[in-house]
N, CA and C atoms as a LAMMPS dump frame, in Angstrom:
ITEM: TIMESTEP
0
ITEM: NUMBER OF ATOMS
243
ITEM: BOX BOUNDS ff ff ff
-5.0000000000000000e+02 5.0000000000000000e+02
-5.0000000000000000e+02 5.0000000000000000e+02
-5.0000000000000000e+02 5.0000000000000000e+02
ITEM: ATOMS id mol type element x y z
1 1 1 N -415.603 -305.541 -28.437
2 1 2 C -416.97 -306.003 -28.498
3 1 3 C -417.887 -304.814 -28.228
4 2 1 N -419.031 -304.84 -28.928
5 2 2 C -420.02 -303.673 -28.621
6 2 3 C -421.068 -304.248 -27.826
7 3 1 N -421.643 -303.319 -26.82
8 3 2 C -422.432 -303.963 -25.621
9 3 3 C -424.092 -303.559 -26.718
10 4 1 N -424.536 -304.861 -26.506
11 4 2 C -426.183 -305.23 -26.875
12 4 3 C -427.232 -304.637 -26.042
13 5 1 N -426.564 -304.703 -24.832
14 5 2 C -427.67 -304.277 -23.566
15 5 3 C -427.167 -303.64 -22.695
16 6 1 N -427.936 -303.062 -21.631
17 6 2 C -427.32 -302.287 -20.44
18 6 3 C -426.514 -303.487 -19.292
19 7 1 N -425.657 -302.957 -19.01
20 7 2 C -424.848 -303.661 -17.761
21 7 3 C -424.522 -303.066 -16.84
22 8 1 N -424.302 -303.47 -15.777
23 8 2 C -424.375 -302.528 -14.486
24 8 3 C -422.774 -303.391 -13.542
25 9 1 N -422.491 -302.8 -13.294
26 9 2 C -421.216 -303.214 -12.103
27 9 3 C -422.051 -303.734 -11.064
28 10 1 N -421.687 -304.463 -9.779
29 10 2 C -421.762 -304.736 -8.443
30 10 3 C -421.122 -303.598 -7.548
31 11 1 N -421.795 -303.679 -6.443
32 11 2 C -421.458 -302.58 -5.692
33 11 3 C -419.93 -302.772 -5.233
34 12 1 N -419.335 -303.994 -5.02
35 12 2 C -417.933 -304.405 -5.163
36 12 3 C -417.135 -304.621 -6.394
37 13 1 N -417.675 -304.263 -7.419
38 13 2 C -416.941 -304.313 -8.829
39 13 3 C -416.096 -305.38 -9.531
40 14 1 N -416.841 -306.634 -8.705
41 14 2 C -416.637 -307.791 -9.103
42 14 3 C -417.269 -308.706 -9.727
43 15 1 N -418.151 -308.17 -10.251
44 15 2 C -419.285 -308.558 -11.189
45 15 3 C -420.139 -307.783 -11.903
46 16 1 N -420.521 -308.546 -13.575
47 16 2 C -421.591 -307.483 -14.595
48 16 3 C -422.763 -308.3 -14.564
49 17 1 N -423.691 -307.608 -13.807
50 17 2 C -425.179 -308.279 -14.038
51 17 3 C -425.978 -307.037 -15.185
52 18 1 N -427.022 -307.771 -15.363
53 18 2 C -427.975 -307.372 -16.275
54 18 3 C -429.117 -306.178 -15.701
55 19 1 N -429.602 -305.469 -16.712
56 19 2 C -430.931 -304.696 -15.591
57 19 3 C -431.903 -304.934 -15.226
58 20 1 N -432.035 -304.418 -14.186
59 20 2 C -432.904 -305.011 -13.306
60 20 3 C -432.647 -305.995 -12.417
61 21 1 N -431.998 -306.218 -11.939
62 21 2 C -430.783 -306.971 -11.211
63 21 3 C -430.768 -306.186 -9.643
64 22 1 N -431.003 -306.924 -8.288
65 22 2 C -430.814 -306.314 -7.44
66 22 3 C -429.797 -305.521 -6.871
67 23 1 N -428.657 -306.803 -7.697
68 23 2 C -427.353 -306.592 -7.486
69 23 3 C -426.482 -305.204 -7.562
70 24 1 N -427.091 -304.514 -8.985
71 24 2 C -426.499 -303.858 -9.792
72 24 3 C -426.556 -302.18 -9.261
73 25 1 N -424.957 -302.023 -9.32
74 25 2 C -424.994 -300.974 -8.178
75 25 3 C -424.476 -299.526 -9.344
76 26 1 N -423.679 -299.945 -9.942
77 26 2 C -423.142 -298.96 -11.441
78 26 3 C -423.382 -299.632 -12.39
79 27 1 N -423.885 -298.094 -13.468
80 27 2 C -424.08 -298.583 -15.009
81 27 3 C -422.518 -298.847 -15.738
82 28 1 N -422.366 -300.148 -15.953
83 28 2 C -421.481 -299.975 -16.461
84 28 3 C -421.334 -299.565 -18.106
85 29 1 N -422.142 -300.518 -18.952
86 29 2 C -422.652 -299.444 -20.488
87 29 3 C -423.733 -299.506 -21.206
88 30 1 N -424.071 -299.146 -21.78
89 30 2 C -425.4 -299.352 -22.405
90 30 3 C -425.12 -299.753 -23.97
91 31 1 N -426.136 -299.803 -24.288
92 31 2 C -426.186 -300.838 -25.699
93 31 3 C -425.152 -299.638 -26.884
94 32 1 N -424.353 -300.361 -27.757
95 32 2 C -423.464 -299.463 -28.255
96 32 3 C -422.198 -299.06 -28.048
97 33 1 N -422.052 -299.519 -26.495
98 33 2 C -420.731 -299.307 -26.01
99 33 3 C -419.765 -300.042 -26.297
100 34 1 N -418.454 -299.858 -26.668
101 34 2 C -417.532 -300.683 -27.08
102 34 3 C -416.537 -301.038 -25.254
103 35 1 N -417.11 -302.372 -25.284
104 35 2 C -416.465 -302.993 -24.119
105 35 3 C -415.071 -303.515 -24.209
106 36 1 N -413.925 -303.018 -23.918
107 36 2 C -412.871 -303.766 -23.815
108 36 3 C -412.595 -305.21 -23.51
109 37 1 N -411.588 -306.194 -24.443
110 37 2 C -411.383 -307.593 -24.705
111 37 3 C -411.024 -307.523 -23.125
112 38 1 N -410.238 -306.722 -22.231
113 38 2 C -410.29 -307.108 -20.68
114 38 3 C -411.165 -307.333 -19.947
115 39 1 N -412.229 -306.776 -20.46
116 39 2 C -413.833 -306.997 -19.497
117 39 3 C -414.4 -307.983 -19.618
118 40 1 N -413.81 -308.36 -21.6
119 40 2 C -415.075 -309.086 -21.91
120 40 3 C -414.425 -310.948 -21.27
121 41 1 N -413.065 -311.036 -20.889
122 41 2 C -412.624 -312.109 -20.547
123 41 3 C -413.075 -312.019 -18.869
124 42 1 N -412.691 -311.009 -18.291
125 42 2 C -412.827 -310.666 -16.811
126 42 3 C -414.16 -311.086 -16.413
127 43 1 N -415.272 -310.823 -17.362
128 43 2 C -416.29 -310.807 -16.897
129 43 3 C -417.568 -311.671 -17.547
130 44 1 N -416.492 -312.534 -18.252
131 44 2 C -417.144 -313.427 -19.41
132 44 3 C -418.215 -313.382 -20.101
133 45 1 N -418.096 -311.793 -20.982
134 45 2 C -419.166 -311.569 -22.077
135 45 3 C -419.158 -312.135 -22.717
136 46 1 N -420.64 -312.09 -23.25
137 46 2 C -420.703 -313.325 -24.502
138 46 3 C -421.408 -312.215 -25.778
139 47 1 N -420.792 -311.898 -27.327
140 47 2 C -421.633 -311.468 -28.063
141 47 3 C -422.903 -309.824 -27.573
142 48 1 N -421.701 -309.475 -27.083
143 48 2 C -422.308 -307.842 -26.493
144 48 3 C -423.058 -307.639 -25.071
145 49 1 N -423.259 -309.315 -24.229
146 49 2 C -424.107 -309.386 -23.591
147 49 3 C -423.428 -309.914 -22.566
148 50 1 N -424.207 -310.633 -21.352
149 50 2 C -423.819 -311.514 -20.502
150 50 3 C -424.302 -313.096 -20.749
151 51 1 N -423.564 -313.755 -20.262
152 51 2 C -423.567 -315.309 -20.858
153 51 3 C -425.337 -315.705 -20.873
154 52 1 N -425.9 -316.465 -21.53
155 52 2 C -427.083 -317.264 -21.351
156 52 3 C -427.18 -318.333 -20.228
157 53 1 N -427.839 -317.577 -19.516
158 53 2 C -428.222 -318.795 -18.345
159 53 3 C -428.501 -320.101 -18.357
160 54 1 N -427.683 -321.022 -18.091
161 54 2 C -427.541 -322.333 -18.538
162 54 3 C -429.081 -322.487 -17.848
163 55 1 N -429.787 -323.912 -18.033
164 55 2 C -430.784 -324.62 -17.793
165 55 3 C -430.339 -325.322 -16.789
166 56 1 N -430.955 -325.172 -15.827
167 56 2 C -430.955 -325.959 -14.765
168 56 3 C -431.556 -327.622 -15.041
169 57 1 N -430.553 -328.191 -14.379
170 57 2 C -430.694 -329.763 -14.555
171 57 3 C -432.236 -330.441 -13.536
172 58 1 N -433.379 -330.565 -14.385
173 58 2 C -434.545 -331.194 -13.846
174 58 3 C -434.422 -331.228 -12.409
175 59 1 N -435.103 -331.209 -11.622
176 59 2 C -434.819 -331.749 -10.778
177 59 3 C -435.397 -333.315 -10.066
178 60 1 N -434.827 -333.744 -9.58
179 60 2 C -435.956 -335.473 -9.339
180 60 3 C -436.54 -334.944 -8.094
181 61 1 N -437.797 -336.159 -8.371
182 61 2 C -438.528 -335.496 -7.365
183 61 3 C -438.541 -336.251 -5.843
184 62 1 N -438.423 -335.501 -5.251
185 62 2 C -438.057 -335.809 -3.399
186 62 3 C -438.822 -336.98 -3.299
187 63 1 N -438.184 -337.863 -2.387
188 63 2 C -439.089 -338.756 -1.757
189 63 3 C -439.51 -338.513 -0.676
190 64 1 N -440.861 -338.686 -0.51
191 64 2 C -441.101 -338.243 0.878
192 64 3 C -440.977 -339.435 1.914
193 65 1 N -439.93 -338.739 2.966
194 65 2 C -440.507 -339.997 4.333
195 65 3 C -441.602 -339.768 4.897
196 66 1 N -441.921 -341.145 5.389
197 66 2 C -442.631 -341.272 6.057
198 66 3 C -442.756 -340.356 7.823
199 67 1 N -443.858 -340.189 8.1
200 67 2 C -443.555 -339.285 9.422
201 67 3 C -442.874 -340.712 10.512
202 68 1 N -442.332 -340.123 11.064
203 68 2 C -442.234 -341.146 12.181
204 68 3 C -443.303 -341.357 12.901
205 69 1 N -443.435 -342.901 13.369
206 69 2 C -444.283 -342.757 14.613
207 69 3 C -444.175 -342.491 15.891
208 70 1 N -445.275 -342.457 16.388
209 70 2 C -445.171 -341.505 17.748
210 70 3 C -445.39 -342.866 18.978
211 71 1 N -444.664 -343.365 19.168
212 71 2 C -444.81 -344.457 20.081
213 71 3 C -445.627 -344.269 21.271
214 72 1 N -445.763 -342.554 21.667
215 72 2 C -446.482 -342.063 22.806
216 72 3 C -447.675 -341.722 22.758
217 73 1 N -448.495 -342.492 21.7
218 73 2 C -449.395 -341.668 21.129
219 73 3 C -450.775 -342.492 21.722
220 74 1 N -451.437 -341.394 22.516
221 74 2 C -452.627 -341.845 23.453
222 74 3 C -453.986 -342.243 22.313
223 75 1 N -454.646 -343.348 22.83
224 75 2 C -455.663 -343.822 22.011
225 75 3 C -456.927 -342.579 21.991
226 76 1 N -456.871 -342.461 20.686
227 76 2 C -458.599 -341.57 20.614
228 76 3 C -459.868 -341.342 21.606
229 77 1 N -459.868 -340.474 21.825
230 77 2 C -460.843 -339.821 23.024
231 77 3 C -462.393 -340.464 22.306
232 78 1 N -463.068 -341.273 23.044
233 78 2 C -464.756 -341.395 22.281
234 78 3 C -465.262 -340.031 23.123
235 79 1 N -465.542 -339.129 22.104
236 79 2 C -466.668 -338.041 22.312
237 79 3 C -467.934 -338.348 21.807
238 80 1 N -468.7 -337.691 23.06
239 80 2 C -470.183 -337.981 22.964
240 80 3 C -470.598 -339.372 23.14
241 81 1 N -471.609 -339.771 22.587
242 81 2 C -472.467 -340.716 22.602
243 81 3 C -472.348 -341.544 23.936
């Protein structure tokens, strides 16, 4: 497979992130590079690249509780008047 884009190793060499990536500690190749069928299973390239980031599933939206009540809760101060 020929690499599309730059890829970079992990500083533990257990992973190919993309650039710009905090992660990314070595270049591993840049666009043009012919990546070995071991990498590209090891590290599950897709088409010169790294896989497409699946879509995250919606999320529903929280229900909010209610606050609890405060059973200790002193009656309102009358200020002024």
């Amino acid at each position: 497979m020929i690499a599309k884009e730059r890829l970079y190793l992990t500083a533990d060499k257990s992973a190919v992130v993309a650039q710009g990536d905090e992660r990314a500690a070595f270049l591993y190749c840049s666009p043009g590079d012919e990546i070995p069928d071991s990498a590209v299973k090891l590290f599950g390239l897709v088409d010169g690249g790294l896989k497409p980031a699946t879509e995250p599933e919606p999320s529903k939206p929280k229900k909010e509780k209610p606050a609890p009540e405060n059973k200790e809760q002193k009656p309102a101060e009358n200020k002024g008047a």
